[in-house]
Every structure is written in structure tokens, then in C-alpha cells.
N, C-alpha and C positions, 0 to 999 in steps of 0.2 A: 123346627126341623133343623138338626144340625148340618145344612147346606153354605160354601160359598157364600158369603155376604154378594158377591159381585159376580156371580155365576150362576147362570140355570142347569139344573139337573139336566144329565146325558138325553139324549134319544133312547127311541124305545130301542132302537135297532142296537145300539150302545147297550144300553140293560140289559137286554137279551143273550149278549156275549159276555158282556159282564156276570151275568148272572153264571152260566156255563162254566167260565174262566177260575171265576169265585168258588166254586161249590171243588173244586180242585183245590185253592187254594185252600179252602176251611178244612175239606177233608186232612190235606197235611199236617192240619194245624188242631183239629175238631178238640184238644182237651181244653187245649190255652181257650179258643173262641168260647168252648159252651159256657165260662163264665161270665162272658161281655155282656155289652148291653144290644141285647137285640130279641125279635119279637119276640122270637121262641121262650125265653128267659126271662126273670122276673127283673125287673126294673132294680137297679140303685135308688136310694135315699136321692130327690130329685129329678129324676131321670123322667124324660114321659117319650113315652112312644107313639102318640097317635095312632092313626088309622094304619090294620095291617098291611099295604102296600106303599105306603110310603116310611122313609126313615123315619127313626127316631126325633125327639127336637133333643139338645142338647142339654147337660145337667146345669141345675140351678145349685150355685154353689159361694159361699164367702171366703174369699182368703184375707183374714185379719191378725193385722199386727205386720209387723217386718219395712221393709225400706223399699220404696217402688221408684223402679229408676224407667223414666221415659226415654226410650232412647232419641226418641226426634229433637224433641228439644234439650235433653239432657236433665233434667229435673229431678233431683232428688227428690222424695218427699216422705219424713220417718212418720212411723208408728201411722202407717198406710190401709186403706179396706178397698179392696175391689169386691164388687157385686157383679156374682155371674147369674143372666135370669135365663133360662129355657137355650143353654152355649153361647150367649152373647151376652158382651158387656153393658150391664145396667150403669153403674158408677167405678170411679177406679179415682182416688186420690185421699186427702185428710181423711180420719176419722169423723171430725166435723158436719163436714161438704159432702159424708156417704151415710151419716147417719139416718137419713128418712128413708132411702134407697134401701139400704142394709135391713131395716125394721118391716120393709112391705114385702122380703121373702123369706123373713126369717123361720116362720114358721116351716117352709118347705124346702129352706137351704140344708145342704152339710158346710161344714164350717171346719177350714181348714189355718189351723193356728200358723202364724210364721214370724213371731217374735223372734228378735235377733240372726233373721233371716234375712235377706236381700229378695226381692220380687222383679222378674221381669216379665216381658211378653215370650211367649213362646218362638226358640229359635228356627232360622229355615234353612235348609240344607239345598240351597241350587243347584247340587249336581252329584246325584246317588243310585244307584243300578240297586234297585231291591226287587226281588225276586220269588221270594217265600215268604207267608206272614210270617214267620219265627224271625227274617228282618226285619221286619217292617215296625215289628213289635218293638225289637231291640232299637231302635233308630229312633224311636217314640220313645221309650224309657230315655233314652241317652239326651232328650231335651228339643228333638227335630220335630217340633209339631205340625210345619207345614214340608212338602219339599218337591223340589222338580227332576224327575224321571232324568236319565243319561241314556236310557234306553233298555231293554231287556228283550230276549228272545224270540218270546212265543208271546207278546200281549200282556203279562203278568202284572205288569205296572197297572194297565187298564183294571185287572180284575182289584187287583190293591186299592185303586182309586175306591172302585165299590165300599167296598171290605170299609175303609175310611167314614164312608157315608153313613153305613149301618154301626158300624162300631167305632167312635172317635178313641175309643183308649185303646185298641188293638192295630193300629195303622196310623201314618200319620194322612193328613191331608197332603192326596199328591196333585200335581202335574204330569203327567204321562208323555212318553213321548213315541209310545210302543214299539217299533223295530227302525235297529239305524240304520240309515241309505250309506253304504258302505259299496264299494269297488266288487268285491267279493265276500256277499251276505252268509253264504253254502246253507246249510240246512234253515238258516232262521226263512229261508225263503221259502218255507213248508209252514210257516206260523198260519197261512192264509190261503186256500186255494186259487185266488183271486192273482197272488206271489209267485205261484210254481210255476208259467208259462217263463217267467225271467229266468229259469235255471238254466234256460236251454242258450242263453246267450255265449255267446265263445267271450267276450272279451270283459264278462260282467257288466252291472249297473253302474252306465257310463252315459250314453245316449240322452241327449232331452226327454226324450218319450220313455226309455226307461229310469230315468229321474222323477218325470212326472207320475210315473205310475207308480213307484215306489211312495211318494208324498200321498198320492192321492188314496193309496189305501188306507192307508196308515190312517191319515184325517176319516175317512168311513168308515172304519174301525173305531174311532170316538179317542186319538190321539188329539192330545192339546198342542202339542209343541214339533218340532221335527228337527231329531240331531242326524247332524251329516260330520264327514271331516274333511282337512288339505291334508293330513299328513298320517305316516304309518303311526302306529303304536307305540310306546315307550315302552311296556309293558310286559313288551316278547321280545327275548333275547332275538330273536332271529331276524325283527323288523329294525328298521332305521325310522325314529320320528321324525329326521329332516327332511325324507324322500316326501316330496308332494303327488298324493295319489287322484287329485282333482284340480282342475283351472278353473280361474278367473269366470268361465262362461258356465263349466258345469256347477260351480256353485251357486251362481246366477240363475241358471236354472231351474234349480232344488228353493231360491228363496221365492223365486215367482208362483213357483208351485203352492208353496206354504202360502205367501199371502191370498191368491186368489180363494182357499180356504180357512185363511182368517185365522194362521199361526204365525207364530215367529220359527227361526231357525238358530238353533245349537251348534258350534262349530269347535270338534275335536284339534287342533290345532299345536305344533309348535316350533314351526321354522319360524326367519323373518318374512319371507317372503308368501309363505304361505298364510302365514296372519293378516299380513298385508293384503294378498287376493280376497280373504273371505270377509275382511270388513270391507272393500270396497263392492265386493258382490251382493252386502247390504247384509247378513248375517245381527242378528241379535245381540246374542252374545261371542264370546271367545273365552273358550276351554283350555285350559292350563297353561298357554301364549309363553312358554316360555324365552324364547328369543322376541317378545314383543320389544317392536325398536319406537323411538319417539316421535320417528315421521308418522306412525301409526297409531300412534295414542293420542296426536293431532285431529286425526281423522276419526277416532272412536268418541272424546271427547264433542268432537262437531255432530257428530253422526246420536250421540248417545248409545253409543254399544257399549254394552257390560264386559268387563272384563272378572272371568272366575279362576282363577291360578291354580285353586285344588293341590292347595302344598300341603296338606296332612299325605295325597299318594305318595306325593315326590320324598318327602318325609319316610314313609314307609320300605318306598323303590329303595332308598339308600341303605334300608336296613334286611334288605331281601338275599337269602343267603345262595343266591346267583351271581358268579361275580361281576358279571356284566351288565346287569341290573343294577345291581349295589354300587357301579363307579358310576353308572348312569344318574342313577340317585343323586349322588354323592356332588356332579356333576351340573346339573339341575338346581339343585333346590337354592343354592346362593344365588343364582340367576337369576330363579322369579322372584324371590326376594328383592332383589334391586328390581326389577321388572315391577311389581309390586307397590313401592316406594313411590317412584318417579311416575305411575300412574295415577295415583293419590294426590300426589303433587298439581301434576297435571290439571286434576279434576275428572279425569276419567270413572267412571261409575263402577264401583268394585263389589263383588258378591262372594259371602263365601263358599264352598261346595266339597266335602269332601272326596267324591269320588270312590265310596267306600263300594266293593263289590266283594259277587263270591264267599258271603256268608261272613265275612271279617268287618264291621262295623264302627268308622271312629266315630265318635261323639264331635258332634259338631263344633264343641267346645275347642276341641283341638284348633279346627281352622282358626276361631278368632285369638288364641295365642300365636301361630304360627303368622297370623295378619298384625298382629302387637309386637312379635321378636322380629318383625320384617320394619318395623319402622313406625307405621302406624301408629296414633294416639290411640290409648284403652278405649275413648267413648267411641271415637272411629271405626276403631275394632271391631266393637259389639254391634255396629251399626251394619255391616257389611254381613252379619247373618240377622239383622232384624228388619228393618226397612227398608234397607239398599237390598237383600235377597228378596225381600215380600216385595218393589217394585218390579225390579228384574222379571220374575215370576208371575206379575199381574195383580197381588194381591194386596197393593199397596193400600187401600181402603178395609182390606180387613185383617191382613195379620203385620208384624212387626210393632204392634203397640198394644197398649191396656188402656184403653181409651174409649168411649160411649161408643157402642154401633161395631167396635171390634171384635169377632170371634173370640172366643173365652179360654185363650192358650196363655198358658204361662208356665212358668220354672219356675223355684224357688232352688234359691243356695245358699251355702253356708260359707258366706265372705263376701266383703265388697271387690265386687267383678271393678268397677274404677281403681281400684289400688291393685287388684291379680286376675286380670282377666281367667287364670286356668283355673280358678273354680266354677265356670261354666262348663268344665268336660266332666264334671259328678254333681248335676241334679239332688238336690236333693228330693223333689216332689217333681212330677210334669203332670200338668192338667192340661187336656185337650177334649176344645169343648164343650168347659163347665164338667168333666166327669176325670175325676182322679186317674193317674195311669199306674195300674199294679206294679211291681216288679216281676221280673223275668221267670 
């Protein structure tokens, strides 16, 4: 069953909305899905689906031949075989050392050549608003096989998470974080009937009690994670991102909540002062930090908070044909770059995330150049969407490598990423899984 190595399946209560949420999302999507791999449908070469209520397990598959670079250790190792058995890694190194491996599912493998190709683990995307499978797809094509929610609307990420389980080439592996605790949420506080008693608040979700109750659905709802922010938007001309729209106490708040239900906290961020509050209010990570100052990378460093910069937006913001956006951009993005740098330096824990929303999708490939034109070393680079996003995210035991016991995601591309990291923004192959990911 293609599940989490380090996670047990949602609740029934979870399924049961996921199921609902899903059948919305396949409907949008129903030509791309009726090809995937799921019950209705006949199986890929490899594929097994078990019993009709539970998922599929994953595809059994070889990819031989090519250059498999580990990013933990750094390891080259040429003319490489990884063996995917039922989406998990059976062997992954020399031809040598996989060749009995390789021979005990050959009969039941597809066999995926990558001579003169480069092989890695599949990338993670820490920090992505996907909303419709027709993202989610596209964001899996582009090399994101696993990734963690920024949040989204009405739930959608939850049903995505589904969609993932039953279909690993149609979605990536997510993290949800369902709807974000925000000052004034307006209509997303209709995602839940549970939600709608807060509209009646005059001064919005500010209150402990209405912090708490915001987390607490959310988490019952079958949310992993929970984003909150200190500061307005970058995004809308008409916000200021320096205005701090929560304290030092209401974010403390929002992280107690989360722990007492056994999440971490995502925090939209980018003053100084407001980075400042939310890592001392115990926050997980910090989202886009672009004025993160060094008394606080002190304290992240100590604390182990991630820092995700999300400079492919900043990147984008610069090139937004709003001109107040575009100086904003403009404005930004050499900041987190040094921001960036001197976290690195630091030891500070860094993740990549694009950020991508609203149906416009970068390939996570971009973060890790925009983390290499920031200073960072290539292997570094790669490592901040491979192991440092998959610890960030929880899934440090199962994605970020091609490794025994590691879920069966990988990329192939055409160049060595140590000499040009930007050929990780065009995949040549993504498998998630063990099962090949179509093109779009």
C-alpha cells in the first residue's frame, strides 16, 4: 500500500470527508484521473491494488543505468540501479550490490532506462497552495513528489492528500494544513459549519478561544500542520507585509493549540520583529522571513526552526505587471538572498517552498537555483528541497533519498544538478511511488 512510511492512514472521520471533498476534486479532473491507477481501472505493469477499500500498494519498478546522487551523504555513484518493490525502496546503489535485488522482481518490474541521465530522490515542495488536481498534477509532473499545504480554502489540500493515496502519479504526497488562522478568514470560514459561529466576531480571529477553535477544527478535520501569520501580505497591493497583524501571545496561542493536537505551526512572516515574535512564540517554521535579522537566526538555529524563504514568489512578485508589486519584488528578493546566505552560514535549517498558487505552478527546481544564485553550495542547494524539506515536513525517514525502506520517488534529468543545479526545474521522468508520472 502506497502509504507514509512513518504515518498511519487518516481517520475514518478524515476519509469520510475526504472522500466527499475528493469526489469534487476527481469530478473536475475525472478525464486526467480515469487513467490513473485506482480500483475502478486496470492496474499498470506492476501496480497491485489490493483489497477494494483500502489503497493501492505502490508500483514495482527499476530504474537502471544513470548517475544516483544521495543527497545526505553526497555520493555519486555512476551506471546506478535502484529497485522499486510494491512504492518502496528494495535496493538503490552499484549495479553490483542491486543485482540479486534487481533479478527477484524482474519479472514483475517496468524498467525504466536512464543512461546518461542523473537520478535523484524525489523533490519536496515545503510550501505550495494546491487546490485542484489539475495542480497537483502539474506540481508532481514538475519533480514535487512529496509537499506541505500553505493552506487552501475550503479543505482541498485534505481531499489532495486523499487523491495522493489512491493515485501516487495524479498528486503529490501532501501535508495539509487545511484553512489558515488568519485576522479576517471571510468566506473560508464557511468551509466548516463548525467555523461559521466566528463570522459573527466584530474584530475577527484574534481571541485565545477563537485561535483555539480555529486550530482545533482544522486538526478534526484531519489537518497535519497549521499555518497562521505576524504580518499582512506581500501579495496585495493594498496590504503592507511589515504591519504585524498578531502578538507575541496570540501566536503562542495558535502554537499551543497545535501542539496539544500533535501539529507543528507554519508562520507567514516578514518583518523583523514580527519573525522575531513568532519564533519565540515557538512556531515551526518561518515563511518567506524576509527581514529575518541575526539575533533571530540565533534563536532559530537554538530552537531548530526552519526557515523557507519562498524566493521563486519573490522572484515572480518582481516580475508582476502591478507596479507596486513589481518594486516590492524588486525590493525583496536581494534581501532574502542575503537573508538566506547568513542563515546557511549560521546553521540555521533551511527548506525550499515555492509558494506557487492560483493555478501558476514553478517547478521546485527553481527554488533550489534561486537557493544556489543566493550563495548556497549546489549539494546544499539540492539538499534544502530533499532532506532538509522531507525533515522540516516529518518525513525525514521516508522521502529525501533513494535509500532501503525510502518511498519510491525519484526524478531523473538530463545534466549533472552538481555542476547546474537548473536542470532540476525540467524533469525528465518523475516517479512517485514506484509508478511513472504521465505528462500533462
Amino acid at each position: 500500500m502506497c502509504l507514509d512510511p512513518v504515518a498511519a492512514p487518516p481517520s475514518s472521520q478524515v476519509t469520510r470527508r475526504g472522500v466527499l471533498a475528493g469526489a469534487a476534486v476527481l469530478a473536475a479532473g475525472g478525464a486526467a484521473v480515469a487513467g490513473s491507477a485506482s480500483p475502478a481501472t486496470a492496474a499498470p505493469r506492476g501496480v497491485s491494488h489490493g483489497g477494494s477499500g483500502r489503497p493501492p500498494r505502490g508500483g514495482t519498478l527499476i530504474i537502471d543505468g544513470g548517475t544516483l546522487l544521495d543527497p545526505l551523504t553526497g555520493r555519486v555513484t555512476e551506471d546506478a540501479v535502484v529497485v522499486i518493490e510494491d512504492g518502496v525502496v528494495r535496493a538503490a546503489g552499484a549495479r553490483g550490490a542491486t543485482r540479486r535485488d534487481a533479478a527477484a522482481v524482474r519479472e514483475k518490474a517496468r524498467v525504466v532506462h536512464a543512461d546518461g541521465r542523473w537520478v535523484l530522490p524525489g523533490l519536496v515542495d515545503a510550501h505550495i497552495h494546491l487546490s485542484t488536481h489539475a495542480e497537483a498534477h502539474r506540481a508532481l509532473r514538475l519533480g514535487a513528489t512529496s509537499v506541505r499545504s500553505g493552506s487552501t480554502a475550503f479543505y482541498q489540500d485534505i481531499a489532495l492528500r486523499e487523491l495522493a493515496r489512491w493515485a501516487p502519479d495524479q498528486a503529490p504526497r501532501m501535508r495539509a494544513a487545511g484553512v489558515f488562522v488568519t485576522p479576517k478568514p471571510g468566506d473560508t470560514l464557511l468551509a466548516d459549519p463548525d467555523l461559521a459561529p466566528l463570522l459573527r466576531l466584530k474584530d475577527g480571529i484574534r481571541t485565545p478561544e477563537a485561535l483555539r477553535r480555529m486550530v482545533e477544527v482544522n486538526l478534526s478535520r484531519g489537518a497535519d500542520v497549521i499555518k497562521t501569520r505576524v504580518n499582512e501580505r506581500a501579495g496585495s497591493p493594498t496590504e503592507n507585509p511589515l504591519t504585524q497583524v498578531y502578538d507575541r501571545d496570540q501566536l503562542s496561542a495558535t502554537v499551543a493549540a497545535a501542539r496539544r493536537g500533535g501539529a507543528t505551526v507554519l508562520c507567514h512572516s516578514y518583518s523583523e520583529k514580527g519573525v522575531h515574535d513568532a519564533v519565540l512564540a515557538g512556531v515551526h517554521s518561518i515563511e518567506h522571513g524576509v527581514y529575518l535579522g541575526e539575533r533571530t537566526m540565533h534563536h532559530m538555529r537554538e530552537r531548530g526552526t526552519f526557515f523557507t524563504p519562498t524566493l521563486a514568489a519573490m522572484a515572480s512578485l518582481a516580475a508582476d505587471p502591478d507596479p507596486v508589486l513589481a518594486e516590492r519584488g524588486r525590493v525583496f528578493l536581494p534581501i532574502a538572498r542575503r537573508a538566506v546566505l547568513r542563515a546557511f552560514e549560521l546553521g540555521v535549517p533551511i527548506a525550499a517552498g515555492t509558494d506557487s498558487s492560483g493555478g501558476v505552478i514553478d517547478p521546485i527546481g527553481r527554488e533550489v537555483e534561486l537557493m544556489r544564485e543566493a550563495g548556497l553550495p549546489a549539494l546544499d542547494a539540492i539538499r534544502t528541497a530533499t532532506t532538509g524539506a522531507a525533515r522540516l515536513i516529518g518525513l525525514e525517514r521516508g522521502a529525501g533519498r533513494l535509500a532501503r525502506g525510502f518511498r519510491g520517488d525519484a526524478v531523473l534529468v538530463d545534466g549533472d544538478p552538481l555542476s547546474d543545479v537548473s536542470v532540476l526545474k525540467a524533469p525528465s521522468t518523475v516517479i512517485g511511488c514506484g509508478i511513472q508520472v504521465s505528462d500533462d
